[in-house]
C-alpha positions in Angstrom: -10.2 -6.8 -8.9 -8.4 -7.7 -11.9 -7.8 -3.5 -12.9 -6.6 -3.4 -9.4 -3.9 -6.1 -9.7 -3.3 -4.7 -13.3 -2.4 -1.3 -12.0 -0.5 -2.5 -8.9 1.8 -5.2 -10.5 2.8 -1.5 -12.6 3.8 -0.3 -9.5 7.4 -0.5 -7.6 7.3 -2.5 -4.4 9.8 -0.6 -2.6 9.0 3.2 -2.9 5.0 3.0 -4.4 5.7 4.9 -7.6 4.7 3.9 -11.3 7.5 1.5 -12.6 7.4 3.1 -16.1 8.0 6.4 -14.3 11.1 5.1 -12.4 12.8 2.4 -14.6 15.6 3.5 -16.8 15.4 4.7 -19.9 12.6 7.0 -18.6 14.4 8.0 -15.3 17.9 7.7 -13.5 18.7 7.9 -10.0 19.9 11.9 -10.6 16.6 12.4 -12.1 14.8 11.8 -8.7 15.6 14.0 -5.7 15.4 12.2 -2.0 13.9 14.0 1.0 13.8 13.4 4.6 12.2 10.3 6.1 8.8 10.7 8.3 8.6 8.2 11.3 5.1 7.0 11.5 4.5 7.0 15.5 2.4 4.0 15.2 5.0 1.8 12.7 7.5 2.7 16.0 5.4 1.4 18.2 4.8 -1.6 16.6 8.8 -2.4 16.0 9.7 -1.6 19.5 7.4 -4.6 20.1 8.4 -6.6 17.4 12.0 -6.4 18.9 10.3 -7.1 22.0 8.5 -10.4 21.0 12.0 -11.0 19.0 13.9 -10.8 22.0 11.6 -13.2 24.1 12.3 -15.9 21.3 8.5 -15.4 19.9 8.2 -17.6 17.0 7.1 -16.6 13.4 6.6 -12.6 14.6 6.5 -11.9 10.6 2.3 -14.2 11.1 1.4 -11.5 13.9 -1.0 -8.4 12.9 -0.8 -5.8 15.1 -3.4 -3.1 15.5 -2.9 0.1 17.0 -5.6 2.1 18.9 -5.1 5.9 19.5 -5.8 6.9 23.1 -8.5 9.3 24.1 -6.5 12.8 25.3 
C-alpha cells in the first residue's frame, strides 16, 4: 500500500500521466499533442442523472455512488 501511494502521489490528478513526464523543465504544453475526447456511455448516463437529482434539489449528490449495469441484448 505504501509503493502504491508512492507511485500515485507521482502522478498528475487531472490527465493520469507521470508528473516528472509533464512538469516543465522536462515538457511544455507544445511538447504534448491533444486528441479527441471519448464519451464513456456509462459516465453520460450517470451525469444526465446527476443533473437530474441536481435539478430535484437532491442534497450532497457529490456522497452518492452510482453503479451502472449493462443490459442483456
Amino acid at each position: 500500500m505504501l509503493a502504491l501511494g508512492e507511485y500515485e502521489s507521482g502522478m498528475c490528478e487531472g490527465c493520469g500521466y507521470e508528473l516528472a513526464e509533464t512538469l516543465p523543465p522536462a515538457s511544455e504544453p507544445e511538447d504534448w499533442t491533444l486528441l479527441p475526447p471519448r464519451r464513456c456511455s456509462v459516465c453520460t448516463l450517470i451525469a444526465i442523472e446527476q443533473d437530474d437529482y441536481a435539478k430535484a434539489g437532491t442534497k450532497h449528490i457529490h456522497a452518492l455512488r452510482w453503479i451502472a449495469k449493462r443490459k442483456r441484448r
